[in-house]
C-alpha positions in Angstrom: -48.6 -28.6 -24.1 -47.0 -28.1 -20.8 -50.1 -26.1 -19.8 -52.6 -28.4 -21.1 -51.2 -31.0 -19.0 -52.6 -29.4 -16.1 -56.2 -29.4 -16.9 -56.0 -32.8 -18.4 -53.7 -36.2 -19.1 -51.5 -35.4 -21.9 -49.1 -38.1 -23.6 -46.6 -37.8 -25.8 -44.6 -40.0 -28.4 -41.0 -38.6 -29.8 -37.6 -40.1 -30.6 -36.6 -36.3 -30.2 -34.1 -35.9 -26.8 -33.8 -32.3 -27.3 -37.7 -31.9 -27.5 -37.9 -33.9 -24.7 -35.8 -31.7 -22.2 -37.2 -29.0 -23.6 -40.8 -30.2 -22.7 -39.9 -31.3 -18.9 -37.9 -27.9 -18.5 -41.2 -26.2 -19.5 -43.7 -28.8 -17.0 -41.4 -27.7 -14.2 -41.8 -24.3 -15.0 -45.7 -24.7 -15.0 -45.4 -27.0 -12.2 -47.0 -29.7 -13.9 -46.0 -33.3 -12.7 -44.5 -35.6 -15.5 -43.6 -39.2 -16.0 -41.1 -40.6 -18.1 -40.2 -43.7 -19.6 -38.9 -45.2 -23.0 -39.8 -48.1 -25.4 -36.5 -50.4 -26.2 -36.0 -54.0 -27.8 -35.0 -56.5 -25.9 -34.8 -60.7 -26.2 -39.2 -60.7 -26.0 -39.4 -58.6 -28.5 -40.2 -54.4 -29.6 -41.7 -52.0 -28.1 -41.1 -53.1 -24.4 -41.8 -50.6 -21.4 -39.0 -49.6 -19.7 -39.8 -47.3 -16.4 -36.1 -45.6 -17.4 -35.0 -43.1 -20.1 -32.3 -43.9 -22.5 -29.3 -42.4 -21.0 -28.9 -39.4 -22.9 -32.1 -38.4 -21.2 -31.2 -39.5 -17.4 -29.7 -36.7 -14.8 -26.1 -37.2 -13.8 -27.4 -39.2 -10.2 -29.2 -41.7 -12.8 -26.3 -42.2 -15.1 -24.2 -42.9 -12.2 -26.9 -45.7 -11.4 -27.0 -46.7 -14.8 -22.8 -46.9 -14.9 -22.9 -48.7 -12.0 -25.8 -51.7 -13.8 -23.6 -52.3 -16.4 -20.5 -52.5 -14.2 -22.0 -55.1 -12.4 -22.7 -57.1 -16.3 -19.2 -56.2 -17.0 -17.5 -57.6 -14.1 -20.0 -61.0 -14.6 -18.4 -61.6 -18.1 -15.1 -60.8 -16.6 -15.5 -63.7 -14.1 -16.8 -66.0 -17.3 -14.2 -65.0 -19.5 -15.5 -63.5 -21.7 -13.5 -61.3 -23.1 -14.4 -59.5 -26.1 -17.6 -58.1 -25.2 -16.0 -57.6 -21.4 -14.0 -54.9 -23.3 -17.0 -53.9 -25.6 -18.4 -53.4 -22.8 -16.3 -51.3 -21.0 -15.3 -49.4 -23.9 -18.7 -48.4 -23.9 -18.9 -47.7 -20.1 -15.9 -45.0 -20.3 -18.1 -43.3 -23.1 -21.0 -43.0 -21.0 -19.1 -42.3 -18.1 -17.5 -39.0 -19.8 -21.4 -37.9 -20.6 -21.9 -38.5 -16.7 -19.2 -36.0 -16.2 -20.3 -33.3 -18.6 -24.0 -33.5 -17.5 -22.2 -33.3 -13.7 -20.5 -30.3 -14.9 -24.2 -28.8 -16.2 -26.2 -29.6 -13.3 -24.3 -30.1 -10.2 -21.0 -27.6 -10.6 -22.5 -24.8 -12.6 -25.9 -25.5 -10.8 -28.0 -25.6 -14.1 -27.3 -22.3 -14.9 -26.4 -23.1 -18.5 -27.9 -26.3 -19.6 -27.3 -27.7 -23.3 -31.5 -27.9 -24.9 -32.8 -25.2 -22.4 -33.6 -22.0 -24.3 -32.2 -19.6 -21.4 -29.8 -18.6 -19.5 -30.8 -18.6 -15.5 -28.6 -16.2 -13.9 -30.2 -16.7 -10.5 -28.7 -20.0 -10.1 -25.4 -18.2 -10.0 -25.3 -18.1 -6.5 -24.5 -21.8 -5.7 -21.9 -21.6 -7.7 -18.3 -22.4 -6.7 -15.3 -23.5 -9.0 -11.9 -23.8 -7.1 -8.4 -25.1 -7.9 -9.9 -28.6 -7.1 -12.7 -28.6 -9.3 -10.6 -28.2 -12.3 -8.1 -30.8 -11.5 -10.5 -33.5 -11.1 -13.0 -32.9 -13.7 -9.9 -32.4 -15.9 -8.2 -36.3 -14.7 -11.8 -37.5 -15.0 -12.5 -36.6 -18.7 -8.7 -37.3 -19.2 -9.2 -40.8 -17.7 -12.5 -41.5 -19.8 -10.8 -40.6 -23.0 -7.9 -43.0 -22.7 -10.2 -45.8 -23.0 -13.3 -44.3 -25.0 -12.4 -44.5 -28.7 -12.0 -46.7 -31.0 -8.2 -47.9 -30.2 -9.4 -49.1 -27.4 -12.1 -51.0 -28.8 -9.4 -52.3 -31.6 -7.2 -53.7 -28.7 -4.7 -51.1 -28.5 -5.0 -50.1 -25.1 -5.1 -52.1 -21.8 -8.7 -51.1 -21.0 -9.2 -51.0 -16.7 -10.6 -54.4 -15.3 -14.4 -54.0 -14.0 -12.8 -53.1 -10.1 -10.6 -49.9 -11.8 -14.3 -49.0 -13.7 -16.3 -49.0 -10.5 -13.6 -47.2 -8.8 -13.9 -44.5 -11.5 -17.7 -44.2 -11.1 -17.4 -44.5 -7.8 -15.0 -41.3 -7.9 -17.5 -39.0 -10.2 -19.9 -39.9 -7.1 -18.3 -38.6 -4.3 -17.7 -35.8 -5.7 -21.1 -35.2 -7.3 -22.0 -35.7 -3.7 -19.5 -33.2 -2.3 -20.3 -30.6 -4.8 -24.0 -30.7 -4.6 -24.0 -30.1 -0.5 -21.1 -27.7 -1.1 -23.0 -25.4 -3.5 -26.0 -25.9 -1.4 -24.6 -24.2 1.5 -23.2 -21.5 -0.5 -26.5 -20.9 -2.3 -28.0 -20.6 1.6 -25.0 -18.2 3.1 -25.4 -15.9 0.1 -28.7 -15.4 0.2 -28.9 -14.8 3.4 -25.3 -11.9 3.3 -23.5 -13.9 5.3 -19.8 -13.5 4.9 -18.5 -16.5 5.2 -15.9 -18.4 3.6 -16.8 -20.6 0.7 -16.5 -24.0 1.6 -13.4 -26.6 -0.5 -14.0 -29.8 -1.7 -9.9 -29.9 -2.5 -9.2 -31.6 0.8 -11.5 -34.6 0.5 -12.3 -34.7 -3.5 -11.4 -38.3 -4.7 -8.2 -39.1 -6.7 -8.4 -39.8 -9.9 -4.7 -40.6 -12.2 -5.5 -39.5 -15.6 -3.5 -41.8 -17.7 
């Protein structure tokens, strides 16, 4: 299908996510040019064009956009009062926020190597790769932090779910160091390629706190 593309405008339909990635992996590997976007319901009605993927689709940069959309809708109902979907809300937000973290973890620490619906394994891509001390410790209080608040006792009331400033500082903390790691790992790809023996570059000095709770 990826091939076809090429020679001619191709579209295709699917509720299918895994398909999906699977697809765009093989369009990049042809080097065929795609276009995404889904159909959602909203208040006008079905079937409504939305130039954005649901968010099990987007990369870990576009669900830290998306995170930081609703936080903006979160912190409006705080400032109404409202609440009971406030909390929904936010509930919700730590979920997604811990699939921003593992897809972080995919693409940007381990550099695609392994990637949950590709078929392979790319072994090339090994050499950006760099896990220190540092890495573990925040990815660890990250996760840690998102599942304090993403389950159903927090929904239920039985936790003090983080006010809509605490959620943007915790978004704001997977993206600094998405940030960090993607120019870190970018240098290292470039020093090993090229035999220099150099000292790989550590995030641990300016990687953002997070207190996993």
């Amino acid at each position: 299908m990826a091939v076809e593309a090429a020679q001619r405008q191709v579209i295709v339909f699917t509720h299918d996510i895994y398909f999906l990635c699977i697809l765009a992996e093989e369009a990049e590997a042809a080097g065929v040019p795609i276009a995404t976007q889904s159909l959602t319901r909203r208040a006008e009605g079905f079937g409504i064009a939305d130039p954005d993927l649901p968010f099990e689709g987007k990369n870990a940069s576009k669900r830290i956009g998306a995170l930081k959309a609703q936080q903006q809708i979160i912190a409006k109902l705080h400032k109404d009062g409202e609440e009971k979907e406030c909390r929904k809300l936010t509930v919700d937000a730590y979920f997604h926020l811990r699939m921003a973290w593992e897809r972080a973890v995919e693409e940007v620490l381990l550099r695609r190597v392994v990637l949950r619906f590709r078929k392979g394994i790319e072994t090339q891509r090994l050499a950006e790769v760099v896990v220190d001390d540092s890495d573990y410790a925040q990815v660890d209080a990250g996760m840690t932090r998102c599942s304090n608040f993403a389950h159903d006792k927090a929904l239920m009331g039985g936790v003090a779910v983080p006010d809509p400033e605490e959620l943007l500082t915790d978004i704001a903390a997977l993206e600094k160091w998405r940030t960090q790691i993607e120019k870190r790992s970018v240098e290292t790809g470039k020093k090993r390629k090229s035999g220099t023996p150099t000292a790989v570059p550590s995030a641990a000095t300016t990687a953002p706190s997070i207190t996993a709770q």
